[in-house]
KOLVEX-78175 format. One line per 5 residues: number of its first residue (from 1); their letters; for each residue x, y, z of C-alpha. Coordinates in pm, 1 decimal. Layout:
BEGIN
NUM> A> X,Y,Z; ...;
This chain:
BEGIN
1> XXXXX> 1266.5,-104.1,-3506.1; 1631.6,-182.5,-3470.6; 1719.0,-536.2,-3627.2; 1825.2,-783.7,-3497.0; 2137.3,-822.6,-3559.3;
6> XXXXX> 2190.5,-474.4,-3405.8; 1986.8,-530.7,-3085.1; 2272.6,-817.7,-3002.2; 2561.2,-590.0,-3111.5; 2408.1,-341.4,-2844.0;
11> XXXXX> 2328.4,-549.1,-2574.8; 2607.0,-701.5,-2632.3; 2863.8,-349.5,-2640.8; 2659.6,-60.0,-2480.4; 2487.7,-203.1,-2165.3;
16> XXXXX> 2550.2,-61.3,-1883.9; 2802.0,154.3,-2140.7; 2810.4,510.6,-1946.5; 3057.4,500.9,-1639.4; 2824.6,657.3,-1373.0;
21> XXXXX> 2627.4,293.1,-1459.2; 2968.2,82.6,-1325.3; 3158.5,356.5,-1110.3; 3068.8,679.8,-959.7; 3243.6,942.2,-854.8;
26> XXXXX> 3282.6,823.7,-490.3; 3396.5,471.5,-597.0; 3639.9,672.6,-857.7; 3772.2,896.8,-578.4; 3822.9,575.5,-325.0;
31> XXXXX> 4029.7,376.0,-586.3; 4288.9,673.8,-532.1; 4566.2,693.7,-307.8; 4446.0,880.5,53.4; 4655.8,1184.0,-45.6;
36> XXXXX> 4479.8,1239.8,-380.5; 4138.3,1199.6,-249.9; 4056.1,1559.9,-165.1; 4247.4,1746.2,-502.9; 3986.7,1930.6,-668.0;
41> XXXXX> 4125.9,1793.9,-984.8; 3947.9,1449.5,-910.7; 3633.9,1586.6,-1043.9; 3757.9,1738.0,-1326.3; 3925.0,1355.5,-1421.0;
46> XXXXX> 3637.0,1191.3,-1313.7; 3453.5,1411.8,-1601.6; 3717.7,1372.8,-1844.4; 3633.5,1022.5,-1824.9; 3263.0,1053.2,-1865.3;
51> XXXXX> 3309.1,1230.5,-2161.4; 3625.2,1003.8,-2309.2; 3337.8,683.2,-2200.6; 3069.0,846.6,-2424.8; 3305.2,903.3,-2706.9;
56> XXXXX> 3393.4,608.1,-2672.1; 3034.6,446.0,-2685.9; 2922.4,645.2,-2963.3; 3189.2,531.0,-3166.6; 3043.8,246.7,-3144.8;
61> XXXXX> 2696.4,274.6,-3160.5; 2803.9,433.1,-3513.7; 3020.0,81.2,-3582.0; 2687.7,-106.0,-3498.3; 2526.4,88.1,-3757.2;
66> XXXXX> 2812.0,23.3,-4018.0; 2785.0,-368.6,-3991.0; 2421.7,-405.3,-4006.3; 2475.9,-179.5,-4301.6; 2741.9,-423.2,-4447.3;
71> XXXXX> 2517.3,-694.9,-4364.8; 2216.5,-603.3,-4594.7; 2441.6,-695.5,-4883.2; 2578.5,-1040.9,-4760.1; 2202.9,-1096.6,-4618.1;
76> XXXXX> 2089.2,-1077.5,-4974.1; 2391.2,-1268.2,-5138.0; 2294.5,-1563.9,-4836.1; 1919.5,-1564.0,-4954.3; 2020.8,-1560.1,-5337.6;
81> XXXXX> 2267.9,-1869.5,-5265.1; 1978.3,-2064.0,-5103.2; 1746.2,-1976.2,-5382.4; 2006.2,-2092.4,-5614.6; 2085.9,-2408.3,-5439.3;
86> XXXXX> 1655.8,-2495.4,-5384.7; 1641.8,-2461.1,-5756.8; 2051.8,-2616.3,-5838.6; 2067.3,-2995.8,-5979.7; 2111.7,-3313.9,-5754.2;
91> XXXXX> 2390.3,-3519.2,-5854.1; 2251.2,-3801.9,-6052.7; 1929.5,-3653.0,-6140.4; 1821.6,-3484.3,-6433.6; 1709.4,-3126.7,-6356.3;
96> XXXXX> 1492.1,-3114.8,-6657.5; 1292.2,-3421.3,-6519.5; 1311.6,-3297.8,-6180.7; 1149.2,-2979.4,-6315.2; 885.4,-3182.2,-6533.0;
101> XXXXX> 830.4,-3336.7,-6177.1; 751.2,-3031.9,-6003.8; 524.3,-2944.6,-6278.0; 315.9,-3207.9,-6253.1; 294.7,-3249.6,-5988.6;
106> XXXXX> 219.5,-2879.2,-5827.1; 518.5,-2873.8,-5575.7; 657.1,-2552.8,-5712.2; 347.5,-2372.5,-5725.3; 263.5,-2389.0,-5369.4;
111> XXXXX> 587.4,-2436.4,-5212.6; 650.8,-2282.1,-4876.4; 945.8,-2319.7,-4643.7; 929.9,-2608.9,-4411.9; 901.7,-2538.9,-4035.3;
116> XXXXX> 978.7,-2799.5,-3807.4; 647.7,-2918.9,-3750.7; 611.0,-2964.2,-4124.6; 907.8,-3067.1,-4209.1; 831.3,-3404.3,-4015.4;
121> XXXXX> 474.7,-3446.2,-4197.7; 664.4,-3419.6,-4541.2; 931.1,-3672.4,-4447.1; 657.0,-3947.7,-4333.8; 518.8,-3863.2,-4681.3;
126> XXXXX> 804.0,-3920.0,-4896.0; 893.6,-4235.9,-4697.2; 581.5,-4391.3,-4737.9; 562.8,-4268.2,-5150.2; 914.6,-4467.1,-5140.3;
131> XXXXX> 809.9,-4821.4,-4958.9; 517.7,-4809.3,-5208.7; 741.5,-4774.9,-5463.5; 944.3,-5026.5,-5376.4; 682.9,-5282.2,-5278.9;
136> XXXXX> 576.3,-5244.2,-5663.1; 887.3,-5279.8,-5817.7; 954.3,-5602.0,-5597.9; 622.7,-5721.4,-5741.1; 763.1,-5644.2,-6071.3;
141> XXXXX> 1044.6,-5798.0,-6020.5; 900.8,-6134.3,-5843.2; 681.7,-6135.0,-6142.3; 943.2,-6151.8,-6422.3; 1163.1,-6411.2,-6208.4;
146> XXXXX> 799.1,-6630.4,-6175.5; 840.9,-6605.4,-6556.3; 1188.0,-6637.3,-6583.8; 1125.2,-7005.4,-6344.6; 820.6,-7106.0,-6522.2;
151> XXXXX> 1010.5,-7134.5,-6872.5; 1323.7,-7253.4,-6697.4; 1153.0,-7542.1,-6597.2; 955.7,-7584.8,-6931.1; 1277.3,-7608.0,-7094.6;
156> XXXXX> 1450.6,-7891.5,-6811.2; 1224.7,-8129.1,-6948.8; 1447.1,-8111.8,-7257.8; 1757.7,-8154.9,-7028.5; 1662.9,-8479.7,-6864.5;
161> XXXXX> 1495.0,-8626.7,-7214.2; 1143.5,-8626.9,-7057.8; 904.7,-8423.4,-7326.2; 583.1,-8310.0,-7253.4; 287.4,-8440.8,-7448.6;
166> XXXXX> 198.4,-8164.5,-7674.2; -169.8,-8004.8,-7774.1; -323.0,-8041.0,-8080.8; -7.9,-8279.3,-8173.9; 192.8,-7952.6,-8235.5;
171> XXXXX> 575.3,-8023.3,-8274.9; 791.6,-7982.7,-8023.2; 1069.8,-7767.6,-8195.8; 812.7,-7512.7,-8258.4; 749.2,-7542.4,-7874.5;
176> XXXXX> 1098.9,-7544.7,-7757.9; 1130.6,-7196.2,-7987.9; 858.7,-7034.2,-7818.9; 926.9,-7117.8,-7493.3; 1307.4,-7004.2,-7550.9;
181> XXXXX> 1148.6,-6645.9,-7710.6; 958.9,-6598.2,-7400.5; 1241.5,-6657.4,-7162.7; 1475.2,-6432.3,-7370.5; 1190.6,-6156.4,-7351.9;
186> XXXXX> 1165.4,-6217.1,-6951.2; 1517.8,-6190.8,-6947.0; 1593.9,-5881.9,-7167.4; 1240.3,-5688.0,-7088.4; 1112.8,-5767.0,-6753.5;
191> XX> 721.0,-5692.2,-6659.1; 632.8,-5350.8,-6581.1;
């Protein structure tokens, strides 16, 4: 079976190629001047074309054959670059996590090329994986700035001289201190 490429080439060149397809010999012998019509020499032209028309079409029928030919190389150098680029890094990402990724998670074992009805199913999934993982991390982070508040306004009560009573008649220094350590620790090491 003929591939592709050269079934276009052919359609493309060759069809109709012979000149009996487009012209015969009584259209050939009307597009010459009255005088000429009956010279038994027509014929023999009209021939002599036939023959200069098939040359001509085998010539390239054999040209057809010497691109896809010249193809099968730059075919395989085309499937090589997208291999290379399916497996090359993304800017910004590490490729050795990326691959640790893949591992894990059992992508690159049973990874198949998307179709367009797939394609659309994979998307959804990603974008969903991605709101959930943002809808954590802004719990994360409205967690550490609940913190953050919370000894903030532990430590205003120092600011406007009001002092809360204390447990267990601990001092307040020592309280003051602690809160301080845990807002430093919200600050520099947020939850999660």
């Amino acid at each position: 079976m003929p591939s592709q490429e050269a079934a276009i080439l052919a359609d493309f060149l060759l069809a109709p190629a012979a000149l009996n397809n487009f012209l015969t010999l009584d259209e050939f012998t009307n597009i010459l001047p009255r005088s000429q019509r009956e010279n038994p020499a027509v014929k023999l032209l009209y021939r002599e074309l036939q023959r200069l028309r098939n040359e001509d079409i085998e010539a390239v029928r054999s040209n057809i054959a010497d691109e896809v030919k010249k193809s099968r190389p730059l075919k395989r150098e085309c499937i090589r670059a997208r291999r290379q680029d399916d497996h090359s890094a993304v800017a910004g990402l590490d490729p050795v996590a990326l691959d640790m990724e893949e591992e894990l998670s059992g992508y690159h074992q049973h990874r198949k090329q998307h179709t367009l009805q797939t394609v659309h199913a994979a998307m959804e999934d990603a974008a969903k994986s991605i709101e959930t993982q943002v809808q954590e991390m802004e719990k994360d982070i409205q967690e550490a700035l609940d913190e953050i508040q919370n000894a903030v306004g532990e430590l205003s009560d120092l600011r406007y001289g009001t002092f809360p009573k204390t447990v267990g008649g601990g001092n307040i220094g020592e309280e003051v201190l602690t809160t301080l350590k845990r807002l430093e620790a919200a600050c520099t090491h947020p939850a999660g």
